[in-house]
C-alpha positions in Angstrom: -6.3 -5.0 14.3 -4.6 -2.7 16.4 -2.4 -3.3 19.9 -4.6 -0.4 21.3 -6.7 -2.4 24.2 -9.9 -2.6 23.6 -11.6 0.7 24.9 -9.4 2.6 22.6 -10.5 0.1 19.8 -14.2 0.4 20.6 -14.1 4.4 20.1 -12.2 4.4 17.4 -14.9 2.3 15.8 -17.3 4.3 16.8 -15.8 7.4 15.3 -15.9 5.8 11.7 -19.5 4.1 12.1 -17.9 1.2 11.3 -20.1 -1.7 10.9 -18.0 -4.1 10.9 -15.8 -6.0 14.2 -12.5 -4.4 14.4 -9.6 -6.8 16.8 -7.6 -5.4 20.0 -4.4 -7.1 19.8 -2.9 -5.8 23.0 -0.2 -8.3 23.3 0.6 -8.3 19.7 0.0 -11.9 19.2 -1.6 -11.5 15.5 0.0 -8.3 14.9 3.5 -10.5 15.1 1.6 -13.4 12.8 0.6 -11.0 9.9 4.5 -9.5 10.6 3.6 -6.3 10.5 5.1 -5.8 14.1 7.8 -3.2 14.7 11.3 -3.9 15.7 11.9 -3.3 19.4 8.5 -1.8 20.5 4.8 -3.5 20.6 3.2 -1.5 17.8 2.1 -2.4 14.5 3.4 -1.0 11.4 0.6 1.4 9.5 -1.1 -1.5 7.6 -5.1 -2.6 7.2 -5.9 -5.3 5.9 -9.5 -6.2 5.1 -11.1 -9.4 6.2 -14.2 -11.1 4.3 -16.7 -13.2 5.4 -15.4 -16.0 4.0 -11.8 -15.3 6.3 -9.8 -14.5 3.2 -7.8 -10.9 2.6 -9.6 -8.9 0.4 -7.2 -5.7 0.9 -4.1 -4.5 2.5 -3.4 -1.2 2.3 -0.1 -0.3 4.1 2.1 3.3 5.0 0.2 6.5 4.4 -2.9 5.4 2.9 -3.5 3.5 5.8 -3.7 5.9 8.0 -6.6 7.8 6.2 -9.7 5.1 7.2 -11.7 5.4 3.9 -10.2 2.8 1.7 -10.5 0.3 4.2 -14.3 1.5 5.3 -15.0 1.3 1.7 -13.2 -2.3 1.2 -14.7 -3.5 3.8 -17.6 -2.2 3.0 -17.8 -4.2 -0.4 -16.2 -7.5 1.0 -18.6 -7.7 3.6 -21.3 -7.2 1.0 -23.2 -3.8 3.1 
């Protein structure tokens, strides 16, 4: 999830042929849920968690590592059974 809007979210997606649904949180309603909000502004703190079909996290990967994509392609990947 990101609080980029949804265009922003879409290309991104597209630039990892991802294959799996990634979620625009604009308003940070979920970001704020999973408290990974930053104080002050309406921006997430660096943090991916991995979804699986059956709604449970199957990874978080937070700070630096989550800014490189591949863990969580590759996560997601494996949870989502592709």
């Amino acid at each position: 999830m990101s609080a980029d809007d949804l265009e922003t979210q879409k290309k991104f997606k597209a630039s990892l042929a991802a294959t799996f649904p990634f979620v625009s949180d604009p308003e940070a309603r979920l970001i704020t849920l999973y408290d990974v909000k930053t104080p002050v502004v309406t921006f997430a703190k660096r943090t991916t968690f991995v979804i699986g079909r059956d709604r449970r996290i199957t990874s978080v990967t937070t700070g630096g590592d989550a800014v490189d994509p591949k863990q969580a392609v590759d996560a997601a990947t494996m949870a989502c059974g592709l």
